[in-house]
C-alpha positions in Angstrom: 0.0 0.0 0.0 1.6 3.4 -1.1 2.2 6.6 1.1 -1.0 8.5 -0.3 -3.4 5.5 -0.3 -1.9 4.7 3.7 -3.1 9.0 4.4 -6.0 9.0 2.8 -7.1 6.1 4.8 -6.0 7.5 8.1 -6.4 11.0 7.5 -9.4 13.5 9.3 -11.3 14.5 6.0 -13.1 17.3 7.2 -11.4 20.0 10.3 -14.8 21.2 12.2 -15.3 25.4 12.0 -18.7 26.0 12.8 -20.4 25.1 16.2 -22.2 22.3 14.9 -19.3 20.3 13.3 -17.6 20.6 16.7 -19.8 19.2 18.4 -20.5 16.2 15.7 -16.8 15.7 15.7 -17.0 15.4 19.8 -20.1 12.8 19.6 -18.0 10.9 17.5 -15.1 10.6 19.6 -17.1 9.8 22.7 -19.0 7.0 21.0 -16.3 5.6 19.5 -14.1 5.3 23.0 -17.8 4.1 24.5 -18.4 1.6 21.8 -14.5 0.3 21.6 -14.6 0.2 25.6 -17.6 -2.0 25.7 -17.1 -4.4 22.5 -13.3 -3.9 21.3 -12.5 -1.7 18.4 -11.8 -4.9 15.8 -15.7 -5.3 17.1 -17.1 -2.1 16.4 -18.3 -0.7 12.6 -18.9 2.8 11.2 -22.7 2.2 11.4 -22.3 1.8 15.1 -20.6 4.7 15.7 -22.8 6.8 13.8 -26.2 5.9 15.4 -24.3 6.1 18.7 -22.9 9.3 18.2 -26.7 10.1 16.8 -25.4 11.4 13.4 -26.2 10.2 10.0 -23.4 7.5 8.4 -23.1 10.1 5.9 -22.1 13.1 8.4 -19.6 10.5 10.0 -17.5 9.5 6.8 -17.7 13.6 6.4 -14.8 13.1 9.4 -13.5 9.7 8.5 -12.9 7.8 5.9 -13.2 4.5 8.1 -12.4 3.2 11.6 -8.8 2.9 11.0 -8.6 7.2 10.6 -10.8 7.4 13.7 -8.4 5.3 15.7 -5.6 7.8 14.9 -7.6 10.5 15.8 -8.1 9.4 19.6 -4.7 8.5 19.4 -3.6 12.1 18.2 -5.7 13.4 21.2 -5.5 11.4 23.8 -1.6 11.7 23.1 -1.6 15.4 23.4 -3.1 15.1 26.9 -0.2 13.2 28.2 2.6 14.5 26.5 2.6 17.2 29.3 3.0 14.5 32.0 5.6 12.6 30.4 7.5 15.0 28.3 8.6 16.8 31.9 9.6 13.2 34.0 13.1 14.2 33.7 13.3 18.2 33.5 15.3 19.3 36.2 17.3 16.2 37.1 21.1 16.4 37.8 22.4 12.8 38.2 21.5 9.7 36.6 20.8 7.9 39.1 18.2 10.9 40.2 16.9 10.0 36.7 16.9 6.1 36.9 14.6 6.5 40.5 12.9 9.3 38.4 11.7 6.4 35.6 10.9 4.2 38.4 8.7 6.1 40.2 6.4 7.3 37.5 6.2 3.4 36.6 3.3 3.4 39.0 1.6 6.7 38.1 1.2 5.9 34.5 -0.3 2.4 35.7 -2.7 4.5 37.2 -3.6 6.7 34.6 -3.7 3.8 32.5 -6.0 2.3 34.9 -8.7 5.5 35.2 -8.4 5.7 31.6 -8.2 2.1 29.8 -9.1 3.4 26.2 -5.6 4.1 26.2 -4.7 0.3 26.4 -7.4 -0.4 23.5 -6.4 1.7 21.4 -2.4 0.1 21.8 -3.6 -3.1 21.3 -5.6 -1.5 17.8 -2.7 0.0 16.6 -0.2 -2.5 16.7 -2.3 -5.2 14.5 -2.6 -2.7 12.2 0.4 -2.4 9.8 -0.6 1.4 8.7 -1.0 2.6 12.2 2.0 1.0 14.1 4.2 4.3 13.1 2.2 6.0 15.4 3.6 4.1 18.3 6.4 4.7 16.9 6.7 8.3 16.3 5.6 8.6 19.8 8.6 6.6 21.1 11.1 8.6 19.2 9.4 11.9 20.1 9.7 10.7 23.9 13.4 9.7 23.6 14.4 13.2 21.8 12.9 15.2 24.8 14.5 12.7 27.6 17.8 13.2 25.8 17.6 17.3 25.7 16.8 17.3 29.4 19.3 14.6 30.3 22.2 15.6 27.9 24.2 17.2 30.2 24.9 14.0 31.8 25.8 11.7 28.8 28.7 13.9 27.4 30.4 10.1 27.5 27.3 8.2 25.9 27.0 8.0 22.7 23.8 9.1 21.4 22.7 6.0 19.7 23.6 4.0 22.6 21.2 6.2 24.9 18.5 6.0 22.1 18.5 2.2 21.9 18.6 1.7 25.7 15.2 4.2 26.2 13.6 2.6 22.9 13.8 -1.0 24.9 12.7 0.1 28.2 9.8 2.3 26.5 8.9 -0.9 24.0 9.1 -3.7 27.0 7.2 -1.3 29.4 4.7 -1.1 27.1 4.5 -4.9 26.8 4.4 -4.9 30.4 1.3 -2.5 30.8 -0.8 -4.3 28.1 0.0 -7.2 30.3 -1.2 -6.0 33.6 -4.0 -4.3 32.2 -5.8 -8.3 32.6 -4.5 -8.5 35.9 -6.4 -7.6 39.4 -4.7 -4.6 41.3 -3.0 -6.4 43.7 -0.9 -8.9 41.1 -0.3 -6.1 38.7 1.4 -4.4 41.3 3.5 -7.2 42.2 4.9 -7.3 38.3 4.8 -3.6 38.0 7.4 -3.5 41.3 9.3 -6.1 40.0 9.4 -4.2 36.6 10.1 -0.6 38.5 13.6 -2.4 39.9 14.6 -3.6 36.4 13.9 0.1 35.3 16.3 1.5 38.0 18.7 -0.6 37.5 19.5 -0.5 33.6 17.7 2.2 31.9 20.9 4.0 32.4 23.3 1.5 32.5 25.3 2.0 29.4 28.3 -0.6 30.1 29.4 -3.5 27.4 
């Protein structure tokens, strides 16, 4: 599948102006979170979402040209609202091992973000089965490693930069893995993994030997 056929398939067709395409655009997004909450977004279809969000098919394909574009859009957005949390984790550290307890510690309150807010977990799973939205997981990895590296460059003047790069790409990757996992699990056991996990983190997500 070519570049333009891969955006015209993901892409928002229509950017809301007026009032009442805002808040169509808005119905949209809550049904479809409520719909791929309740059934699983491989589950849900465009028809669904549209008598959900009370619209006419025709309105919603105005927006999207199928499920696949409205899945990026949540993804887009519900990125934004996080970036501010985890953008900052290491602004203002001054030692590595200040930042390795740092990446530890916010283990914990992303699991409970994650937690309050499992669309975020739905739509990870939903992107990585599908071959034309995966670069949006990645993108979001490489934008998270080039602001941990600005804030934390002062203290690598003796790490090369691919070497720092691959080391945060793992730990963000395998975290990942380890979310989706404990996203199944009770509270109690998901803790236990995510504490084991948390000393992993703070003891190699700066370790940079051979």
């Amino acid at each position: 599948m070519n570049e333009q056929i891969v955006h015209r398939r993901l892409q928002q067709r229509k950017k809301p102006r007026q009032e009442r395409s805002i808040q169509r655009l808005e119905a949209i997004i809550e049904a479809s979170i409520a719909l791929f909450l309740e059934k699983g977004v491989n589950e849900v279809t465009m028809s669904e979402i549209a008598q959900r969000a009370g619209i006419p098919i025709g309105s919603l394909y105005q927006f999207f040209p199928q499920k696949a574009a409205v899945i990026k859009a949540l993804h887009d957005r519900l990125a934004m609202q996080i970036d501010a949390y985890i953008l900052r984790i290491f602004a203002g550290i001054t030692t590595l091992d200040a930042a390795s307890a740092r990446a530890a510690d916010c283990l914990f309150e992303l699991h409970d973000l994650f937690r309050k807010e499992p669309i975020y977990t739905v739509l990870w799973q939903a992107i990585i089965t599908d071959k034309d939205l995966r670069f949006l997981s990645a993108g979001f990895h490489e934008r998270l490693i080039a602001a941990f590296y600005q804030d934390l460059s002062h203290l690598l003047t003796e790490v090369p930069r691919e070497r720092f790069n691959v080391n945060l790409k793992l730990m963000i990757v395998s975290t990942s893995e380890v979310f989706r996992m404990t996203s199944h699990l009770g509270e109690d056991e998901a803790r236990v993994h995510l504490s084991r996990w948390r000393e992993i983190i703070r003891l190699s997500i700066f370790d940079f030997s051979d």
